[in-house]
MILUMDREN-885535 format. One record per residue: x, y, z of N, C-alpha, C in turn; residue in one letter; residue number from 1. Coordinates in steps of 0.001 Angstrom, whole numbers, m for minus. Atoms other than C-alpha are relative to their C-alpha. Layout:
! residues N
PT    neast   nnorth      nup   caeast  canorth     caup    ceast   cnorth      cup  res    n
PT        X        Y        Z        X        Y        Z        X        Y        Z    A  NUM
...
***
This chain:
! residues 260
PT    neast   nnorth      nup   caeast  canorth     caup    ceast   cnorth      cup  res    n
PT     1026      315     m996    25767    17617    m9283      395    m1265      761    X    1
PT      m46      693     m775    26268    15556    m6202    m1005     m957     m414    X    2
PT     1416     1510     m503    25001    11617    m6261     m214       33     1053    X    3
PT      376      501    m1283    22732    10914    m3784      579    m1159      668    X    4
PT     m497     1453     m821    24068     8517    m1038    m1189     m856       35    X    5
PT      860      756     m489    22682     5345    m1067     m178    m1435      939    X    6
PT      208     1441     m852    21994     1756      768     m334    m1198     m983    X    7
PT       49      908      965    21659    m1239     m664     m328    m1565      521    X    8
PT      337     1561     m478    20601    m5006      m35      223     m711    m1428    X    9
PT     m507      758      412    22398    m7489    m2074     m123    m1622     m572    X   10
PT      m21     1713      m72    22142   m11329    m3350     m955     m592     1103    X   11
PT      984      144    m1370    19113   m11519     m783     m891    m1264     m530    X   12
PT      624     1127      805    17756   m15248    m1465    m1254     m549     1198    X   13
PT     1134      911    m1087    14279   m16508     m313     m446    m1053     m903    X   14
PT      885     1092      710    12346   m19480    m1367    m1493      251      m48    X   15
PT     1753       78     m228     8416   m19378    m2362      m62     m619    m1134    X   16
PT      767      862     1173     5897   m20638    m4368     m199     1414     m783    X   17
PT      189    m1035     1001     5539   m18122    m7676      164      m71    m1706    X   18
PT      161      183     1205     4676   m18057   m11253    m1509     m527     m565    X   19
PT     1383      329      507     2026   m18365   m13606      m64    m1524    m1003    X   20
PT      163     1412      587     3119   m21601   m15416     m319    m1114      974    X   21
PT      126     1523     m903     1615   m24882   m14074     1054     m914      463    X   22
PT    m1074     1070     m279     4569   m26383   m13801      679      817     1656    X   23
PT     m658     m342    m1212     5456   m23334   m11098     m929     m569     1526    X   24
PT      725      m13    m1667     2440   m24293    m8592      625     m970      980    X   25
PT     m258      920    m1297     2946   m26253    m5343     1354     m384     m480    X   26
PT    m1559      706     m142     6985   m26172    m5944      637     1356      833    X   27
PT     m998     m966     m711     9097   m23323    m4004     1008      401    m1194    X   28
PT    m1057       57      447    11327   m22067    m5928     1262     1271      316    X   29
PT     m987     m805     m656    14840   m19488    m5344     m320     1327     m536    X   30
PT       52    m1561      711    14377   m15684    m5821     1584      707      407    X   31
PT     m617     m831     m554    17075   m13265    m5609     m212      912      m38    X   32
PT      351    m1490      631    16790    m9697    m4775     1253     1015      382    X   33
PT     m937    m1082     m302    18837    m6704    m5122     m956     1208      m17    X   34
PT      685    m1326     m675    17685    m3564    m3626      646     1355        1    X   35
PT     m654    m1317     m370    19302       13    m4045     m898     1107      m45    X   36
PT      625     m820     m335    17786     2961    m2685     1122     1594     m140    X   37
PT     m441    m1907      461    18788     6752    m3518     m456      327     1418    X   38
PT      972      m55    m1316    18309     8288      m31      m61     1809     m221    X   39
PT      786    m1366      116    16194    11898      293      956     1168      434    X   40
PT    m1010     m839     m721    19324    13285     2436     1082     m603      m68    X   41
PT    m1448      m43       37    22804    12809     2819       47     m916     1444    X   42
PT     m420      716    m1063    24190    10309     5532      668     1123      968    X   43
PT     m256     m905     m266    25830    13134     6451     m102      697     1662    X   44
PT      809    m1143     m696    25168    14804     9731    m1089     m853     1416    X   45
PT      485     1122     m987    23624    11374    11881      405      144     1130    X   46
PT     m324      365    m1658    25783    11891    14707     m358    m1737      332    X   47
PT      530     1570     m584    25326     7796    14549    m1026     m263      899    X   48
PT     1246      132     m633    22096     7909    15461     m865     m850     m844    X   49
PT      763     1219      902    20079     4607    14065    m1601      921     m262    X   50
PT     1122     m235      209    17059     6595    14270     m474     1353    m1255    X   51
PT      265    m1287     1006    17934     9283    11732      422     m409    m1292    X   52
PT     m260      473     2097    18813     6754     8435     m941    m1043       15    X   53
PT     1125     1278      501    16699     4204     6639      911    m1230      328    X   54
PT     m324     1141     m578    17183     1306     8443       92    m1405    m1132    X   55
PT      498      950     1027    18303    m1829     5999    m1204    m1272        5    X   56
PT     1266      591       78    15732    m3652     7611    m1082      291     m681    X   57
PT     1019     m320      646    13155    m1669     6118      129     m260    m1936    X   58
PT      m30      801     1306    14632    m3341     2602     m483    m1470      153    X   59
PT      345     1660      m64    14172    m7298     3805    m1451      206      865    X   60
PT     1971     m205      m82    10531    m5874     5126     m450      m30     m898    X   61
PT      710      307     1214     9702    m5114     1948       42    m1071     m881    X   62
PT      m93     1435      576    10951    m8106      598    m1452     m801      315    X   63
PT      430      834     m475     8989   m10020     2798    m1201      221     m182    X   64
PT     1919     m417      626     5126    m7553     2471      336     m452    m1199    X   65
PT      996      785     1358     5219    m8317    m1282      260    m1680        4    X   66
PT      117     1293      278     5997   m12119     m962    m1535     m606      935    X   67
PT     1062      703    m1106     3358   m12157     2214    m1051      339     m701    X   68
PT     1225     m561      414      144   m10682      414     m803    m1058     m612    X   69
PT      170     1211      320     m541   m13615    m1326      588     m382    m1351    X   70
PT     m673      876      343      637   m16070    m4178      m23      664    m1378    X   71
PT     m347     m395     1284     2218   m14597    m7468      384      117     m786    X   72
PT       94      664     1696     2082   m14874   m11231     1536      310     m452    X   73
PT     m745     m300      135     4374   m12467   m11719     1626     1018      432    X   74
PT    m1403     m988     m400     8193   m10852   m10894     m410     1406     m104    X   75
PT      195    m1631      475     6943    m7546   m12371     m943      445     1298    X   76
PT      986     m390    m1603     4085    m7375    m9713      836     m302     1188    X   77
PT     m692      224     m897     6362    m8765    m6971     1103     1459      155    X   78
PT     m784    m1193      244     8911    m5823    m8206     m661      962      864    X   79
PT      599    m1370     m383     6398    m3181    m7857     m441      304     1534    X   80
PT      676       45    m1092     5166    m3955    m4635     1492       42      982    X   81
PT    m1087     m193     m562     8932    m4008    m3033       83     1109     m294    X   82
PT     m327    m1055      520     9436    m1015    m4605    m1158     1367      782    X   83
PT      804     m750     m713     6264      844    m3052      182       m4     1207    X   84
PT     m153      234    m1022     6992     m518      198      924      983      539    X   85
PT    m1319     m673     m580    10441     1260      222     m635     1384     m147    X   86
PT     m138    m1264      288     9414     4411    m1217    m1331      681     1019    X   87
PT      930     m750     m680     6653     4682     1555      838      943     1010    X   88
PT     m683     m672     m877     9643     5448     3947      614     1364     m513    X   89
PT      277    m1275      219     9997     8990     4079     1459      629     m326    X   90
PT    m1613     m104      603    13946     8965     3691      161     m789    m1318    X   91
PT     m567      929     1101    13665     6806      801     m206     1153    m1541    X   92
PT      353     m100      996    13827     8642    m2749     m393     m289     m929    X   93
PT      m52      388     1515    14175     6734    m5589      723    m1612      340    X   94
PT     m243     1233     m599    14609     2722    m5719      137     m743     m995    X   95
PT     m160      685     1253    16271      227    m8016     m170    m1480      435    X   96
PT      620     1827     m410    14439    m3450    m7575      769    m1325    m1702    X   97
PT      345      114      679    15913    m6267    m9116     m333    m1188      504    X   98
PT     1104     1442     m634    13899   m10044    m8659      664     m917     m822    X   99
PT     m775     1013      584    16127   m13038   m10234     m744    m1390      260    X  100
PT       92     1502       42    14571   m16744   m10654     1238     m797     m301    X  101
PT    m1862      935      m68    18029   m19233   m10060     m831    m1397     m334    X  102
PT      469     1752       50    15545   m22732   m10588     m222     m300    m1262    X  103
PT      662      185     1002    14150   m22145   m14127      767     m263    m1568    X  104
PT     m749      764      785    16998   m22148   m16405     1527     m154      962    X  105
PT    m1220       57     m959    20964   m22804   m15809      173     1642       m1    X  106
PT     m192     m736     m608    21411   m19307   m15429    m1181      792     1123    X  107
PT      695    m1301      m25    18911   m16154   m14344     m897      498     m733    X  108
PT      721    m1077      885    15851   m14793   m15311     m477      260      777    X  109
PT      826    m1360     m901    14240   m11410   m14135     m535     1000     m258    X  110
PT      184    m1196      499    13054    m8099   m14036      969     1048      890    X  111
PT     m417    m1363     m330    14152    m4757   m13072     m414     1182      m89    X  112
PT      683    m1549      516    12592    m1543   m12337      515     1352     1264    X  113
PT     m446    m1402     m918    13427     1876   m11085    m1261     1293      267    X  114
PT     1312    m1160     m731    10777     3967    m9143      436     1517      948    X  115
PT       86    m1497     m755    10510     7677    m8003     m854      284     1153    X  116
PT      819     m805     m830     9176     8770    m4706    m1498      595     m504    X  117
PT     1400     m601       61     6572    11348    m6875    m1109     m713     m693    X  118
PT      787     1028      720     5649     8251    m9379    m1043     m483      967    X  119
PT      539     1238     m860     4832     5713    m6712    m1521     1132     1019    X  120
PT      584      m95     m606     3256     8420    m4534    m1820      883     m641    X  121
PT     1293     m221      859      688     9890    m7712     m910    m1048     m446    X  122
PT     1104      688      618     m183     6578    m8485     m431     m165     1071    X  123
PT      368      583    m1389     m970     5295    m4513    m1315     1116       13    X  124
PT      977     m899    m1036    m3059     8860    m3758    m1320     m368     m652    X  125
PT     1128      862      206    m6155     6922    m5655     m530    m1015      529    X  126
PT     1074      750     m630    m6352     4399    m3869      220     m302     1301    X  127
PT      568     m253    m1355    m8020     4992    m1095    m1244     m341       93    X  128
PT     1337      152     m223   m11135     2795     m885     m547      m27     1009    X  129
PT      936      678     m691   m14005     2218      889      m62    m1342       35    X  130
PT      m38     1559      m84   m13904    m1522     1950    m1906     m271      834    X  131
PT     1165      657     m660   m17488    m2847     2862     m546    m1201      491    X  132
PT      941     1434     m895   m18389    m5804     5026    m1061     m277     m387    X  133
PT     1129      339      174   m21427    m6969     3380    m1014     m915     1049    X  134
PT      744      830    m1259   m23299    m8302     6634    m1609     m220       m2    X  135
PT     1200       34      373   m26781    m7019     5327     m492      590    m1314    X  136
PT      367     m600      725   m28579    m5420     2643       61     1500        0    X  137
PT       82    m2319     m128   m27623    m1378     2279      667      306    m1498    X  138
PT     m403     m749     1405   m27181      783     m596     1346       97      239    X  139
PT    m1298      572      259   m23703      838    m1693      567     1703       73    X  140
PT     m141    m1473     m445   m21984     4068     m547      499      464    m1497    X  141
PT     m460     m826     1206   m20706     6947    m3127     1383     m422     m489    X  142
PT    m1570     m201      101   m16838     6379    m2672      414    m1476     m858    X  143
PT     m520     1069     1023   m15079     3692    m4829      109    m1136     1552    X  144
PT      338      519    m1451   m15930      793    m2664      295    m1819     m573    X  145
PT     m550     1798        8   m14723    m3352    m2108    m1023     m402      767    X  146
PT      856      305     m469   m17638    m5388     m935      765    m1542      m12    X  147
PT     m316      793     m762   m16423    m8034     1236    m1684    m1024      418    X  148
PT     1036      586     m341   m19224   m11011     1884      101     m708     1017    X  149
PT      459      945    m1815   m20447   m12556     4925     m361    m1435      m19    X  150
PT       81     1058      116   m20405   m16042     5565    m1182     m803     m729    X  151
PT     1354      359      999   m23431   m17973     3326     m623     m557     1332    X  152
PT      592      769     m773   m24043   m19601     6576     m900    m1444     m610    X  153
PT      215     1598      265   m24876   m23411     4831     1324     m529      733    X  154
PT     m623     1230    m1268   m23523   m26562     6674     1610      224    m1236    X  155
PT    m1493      663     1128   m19721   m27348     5127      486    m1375      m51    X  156
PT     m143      995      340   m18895   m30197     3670     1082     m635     1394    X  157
PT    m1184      190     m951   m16362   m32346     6571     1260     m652    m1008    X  158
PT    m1516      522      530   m12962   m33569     5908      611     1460     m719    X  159
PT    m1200     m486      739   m10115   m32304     4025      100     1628     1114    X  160
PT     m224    m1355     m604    m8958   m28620     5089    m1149      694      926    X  161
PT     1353     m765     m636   m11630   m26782     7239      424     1542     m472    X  162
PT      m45    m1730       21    m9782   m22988     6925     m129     m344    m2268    X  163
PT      297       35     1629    m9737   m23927     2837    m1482     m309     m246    X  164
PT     1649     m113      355   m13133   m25170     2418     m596     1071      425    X  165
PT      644    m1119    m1099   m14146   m22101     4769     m113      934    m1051    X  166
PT     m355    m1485      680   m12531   m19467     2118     m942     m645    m1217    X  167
PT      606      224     1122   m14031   m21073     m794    m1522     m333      m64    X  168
PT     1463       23     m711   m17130   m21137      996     m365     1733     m299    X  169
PT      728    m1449       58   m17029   m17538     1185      399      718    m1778    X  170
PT     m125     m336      945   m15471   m17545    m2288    m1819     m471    m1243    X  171
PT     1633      240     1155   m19248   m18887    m3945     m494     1097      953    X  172
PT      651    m1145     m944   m20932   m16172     m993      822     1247     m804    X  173
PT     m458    m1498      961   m18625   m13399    m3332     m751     m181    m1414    X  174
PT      515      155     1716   m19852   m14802    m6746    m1599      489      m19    X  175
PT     1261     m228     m178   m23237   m15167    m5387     m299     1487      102    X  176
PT     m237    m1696     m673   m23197   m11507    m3943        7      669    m1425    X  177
PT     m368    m1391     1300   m21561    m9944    m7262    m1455     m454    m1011    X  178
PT      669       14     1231   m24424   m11725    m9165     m894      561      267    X  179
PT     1254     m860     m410   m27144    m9981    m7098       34     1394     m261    X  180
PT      m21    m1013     m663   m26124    m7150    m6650      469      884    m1959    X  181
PT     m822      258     1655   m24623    m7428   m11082     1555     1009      536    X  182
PT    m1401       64      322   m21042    m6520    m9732      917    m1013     m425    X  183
PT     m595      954      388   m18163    m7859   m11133     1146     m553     1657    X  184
PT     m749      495    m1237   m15956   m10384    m8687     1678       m3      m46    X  185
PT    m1806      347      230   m11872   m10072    m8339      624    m1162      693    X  186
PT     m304     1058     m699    m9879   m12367    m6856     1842      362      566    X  187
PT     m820     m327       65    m6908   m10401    m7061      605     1507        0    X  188
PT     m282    m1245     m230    m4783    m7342    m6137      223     1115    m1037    X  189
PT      102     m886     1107    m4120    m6097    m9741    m1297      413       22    X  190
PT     1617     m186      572    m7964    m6163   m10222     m915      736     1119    X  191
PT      435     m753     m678    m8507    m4709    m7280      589     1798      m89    X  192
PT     m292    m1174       64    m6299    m1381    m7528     m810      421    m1065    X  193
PT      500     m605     1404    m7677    m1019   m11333    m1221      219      346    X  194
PT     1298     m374     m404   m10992    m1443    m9939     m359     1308      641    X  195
PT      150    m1484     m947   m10537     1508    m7582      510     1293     m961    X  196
PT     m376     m543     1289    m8608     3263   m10253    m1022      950     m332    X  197
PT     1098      m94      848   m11617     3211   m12082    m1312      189      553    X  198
PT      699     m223     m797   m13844     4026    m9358    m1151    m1230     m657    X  199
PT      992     1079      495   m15661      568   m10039     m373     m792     1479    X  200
PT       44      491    m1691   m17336    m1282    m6837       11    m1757     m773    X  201
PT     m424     1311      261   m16361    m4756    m7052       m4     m770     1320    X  202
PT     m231      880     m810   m16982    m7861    m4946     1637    m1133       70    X  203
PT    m1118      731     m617   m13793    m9556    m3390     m630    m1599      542    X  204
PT     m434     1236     m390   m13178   m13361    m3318     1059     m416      438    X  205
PT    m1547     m295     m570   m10648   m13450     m831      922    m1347     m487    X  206
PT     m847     1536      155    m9539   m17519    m1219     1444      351     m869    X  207
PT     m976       98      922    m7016   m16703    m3635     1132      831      750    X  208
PT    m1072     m678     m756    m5026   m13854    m2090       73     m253     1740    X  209
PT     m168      m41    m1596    m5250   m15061     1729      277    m1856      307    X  210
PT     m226      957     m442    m4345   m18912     1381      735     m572      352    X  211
PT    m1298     m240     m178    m1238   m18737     2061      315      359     1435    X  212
PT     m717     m997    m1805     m995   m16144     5113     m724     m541      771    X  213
PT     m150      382     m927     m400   m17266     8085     m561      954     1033    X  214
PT      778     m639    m1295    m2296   m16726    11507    m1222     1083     m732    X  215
PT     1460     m962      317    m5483   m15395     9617     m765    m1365     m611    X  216
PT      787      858      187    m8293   m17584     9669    m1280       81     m895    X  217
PT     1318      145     1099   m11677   m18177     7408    m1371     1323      599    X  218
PT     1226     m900     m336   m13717   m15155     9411      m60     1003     m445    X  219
PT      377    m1396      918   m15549   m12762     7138      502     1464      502    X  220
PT     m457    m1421     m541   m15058    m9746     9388     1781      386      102    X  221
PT    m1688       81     m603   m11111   m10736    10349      172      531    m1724    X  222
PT     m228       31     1147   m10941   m11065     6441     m202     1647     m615    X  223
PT      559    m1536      647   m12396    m7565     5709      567      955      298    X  224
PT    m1093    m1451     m629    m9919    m5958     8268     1375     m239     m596    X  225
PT    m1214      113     1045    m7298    m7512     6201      417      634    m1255    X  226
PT     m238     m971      863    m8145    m6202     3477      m99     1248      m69    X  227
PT       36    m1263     m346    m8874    m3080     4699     1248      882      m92    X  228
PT    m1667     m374     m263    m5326    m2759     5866      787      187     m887    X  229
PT     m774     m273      561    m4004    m3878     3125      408      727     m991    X  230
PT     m221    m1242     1331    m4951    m1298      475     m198      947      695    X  231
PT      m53    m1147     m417    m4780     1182     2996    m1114      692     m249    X  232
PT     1437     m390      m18    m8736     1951     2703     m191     1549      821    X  233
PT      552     m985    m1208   m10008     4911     4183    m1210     m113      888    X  234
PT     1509      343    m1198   m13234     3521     5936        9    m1365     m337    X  235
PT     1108     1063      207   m14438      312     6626    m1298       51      483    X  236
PT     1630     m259     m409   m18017       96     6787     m724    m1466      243    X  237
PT       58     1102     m731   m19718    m2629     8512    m1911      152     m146    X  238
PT     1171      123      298   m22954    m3647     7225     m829    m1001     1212    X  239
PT      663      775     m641   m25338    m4863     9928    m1853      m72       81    X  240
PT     1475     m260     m737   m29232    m5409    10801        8      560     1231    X  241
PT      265     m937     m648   m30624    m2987    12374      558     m463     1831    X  242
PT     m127      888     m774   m31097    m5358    15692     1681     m166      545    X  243
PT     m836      737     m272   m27358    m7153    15602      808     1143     1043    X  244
PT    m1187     m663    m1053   m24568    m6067    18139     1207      728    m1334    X  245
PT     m758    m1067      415   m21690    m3556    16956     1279     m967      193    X  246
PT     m920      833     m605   m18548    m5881    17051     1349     1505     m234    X  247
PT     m472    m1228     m192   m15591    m3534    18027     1470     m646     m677    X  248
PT    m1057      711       96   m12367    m4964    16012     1223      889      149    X  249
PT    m1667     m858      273    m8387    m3836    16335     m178      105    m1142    X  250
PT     m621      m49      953    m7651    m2175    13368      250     1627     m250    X  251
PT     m400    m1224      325    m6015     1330    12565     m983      624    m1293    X  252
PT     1146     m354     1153    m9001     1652     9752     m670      215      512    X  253
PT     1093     m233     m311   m11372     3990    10357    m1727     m611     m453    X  254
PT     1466      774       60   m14914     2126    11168    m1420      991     m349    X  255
PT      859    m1168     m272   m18489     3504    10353     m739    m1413      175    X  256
PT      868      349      466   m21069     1266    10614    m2012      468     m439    X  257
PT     1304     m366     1058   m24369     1034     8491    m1116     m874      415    X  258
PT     1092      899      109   m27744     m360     9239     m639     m192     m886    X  259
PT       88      299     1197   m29755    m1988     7167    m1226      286       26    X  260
***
């Protein structure tokens, strides 16, 4: 049996902040990644046409979605999330990730994992939530659903950061929320897939996964199309009073909204 041809990305070194020991926060430190991909077809047959192979860009993309999402504990999650990225592309088969720390001792430490096209794409076809804008009071739809909260509207303290105090503003407006309502609150993307998983509705405290990314600011709604996006939701739903205006945002997520 013929090996599949494949592609590959190499000794690929970025710097971030990552890890769950205290000693890793607020330092950067070196990752390396190696990337090989199994491809679905044969190079074969291109006529050198860029538009008919997996482009190696679409390896240092994925690099870059799981480092951008926000700030993390671990290599194994960083892995998996490179690894989904690739295998969304439709030439990609099968994908060998590996993630190297160069700062922590004198050599290398890492992981390594190898993913299948039908793996990655049985575990993904679950989740598909409902993301909800909590803007007013409405019953909580049927579908496995993320309840996003709306600003508390109290004064904010001045000084120090304004977009940080902002998120952690709306991070007590999630606690508050999950305690009314007795959901539990995540703060995080593991706890969010499992949540959906598990068809569980769970309030989102974004501060943690969005303090980091760049060009997205402290507004509940901006925040809700973020996350919308980023678990690939199938509705967002947009909780308003009856009264308020319809705000119309960019986003490739289908909108419904709900009165209250």
């Amino acid at each position: 049996m013929d090996e599949p041809d494949q592609i590959h990305l190499r000794d690929y070194l970025v710097e971030t902040e990552i890890g769950a020991f205290q000693s890793e926060r607020g330092l950067s430190q070196r990752l390396r990644f190696d990337v090989t991909v199994d491809l679905a077809q044969p190079v074969t047959g291109v006529d050198d046409d860029v538009d008919r192979i997996l482009s190696y860009d679409v390896l240092t993309d994925a690099v870059a979605a799981g480092l951008g999402d926000e700030r993390l504990n671990l290599l194994e999650t960083l892995a998996e999330k490179i690894a989904a990225e690739v295998l969304a592309h439709p030439r990609a088969a099968r994908v060998h990730v590996s993630v190297q720390k160069l700062d922590r001792v004198p050599g290398a430490l890492g992981v390594s994992i190898t993913r299948r096209k039908g793996r990655v794409e049985a575990d993904g076809a679950v989740l598909s939530p409902v993301v909800l804008f909590y803007g007013a009071e409405v019953a909580l739809p049927e579908d496995a659903v993320i309840l996003t909260p709306d600003a508390p509207g109290l004064p904010l303290p001045p000084g120090g950061n304004p977009r940080r105090v902002a998120l952690l503003a709306l991070d007590q407006a999630a606690w508050a929320l999950g305690g009314r309502l007795g959901l539990d609150v995540v703060d995080n993307r593991t706890e969010l897939d499992w949540a959906v998983k598990e068809s569980r509705p769970v309030v989102w405290a974004p501060a943690r996964m969005v303090a980091d990314v760049g060009g997205l600011d402290a507004d509940p709604l901006m925040l809700a199309i973020w996350l919308a996006e980023k678990m690939r939701a199938s509705r967002l739903d947009l909780a308003y009073a009856v009264d308020a205006a319809m705000p119309e945002p960019d986003t490739f997520v289908p909108l419904r909204r709900i009165d209250a």
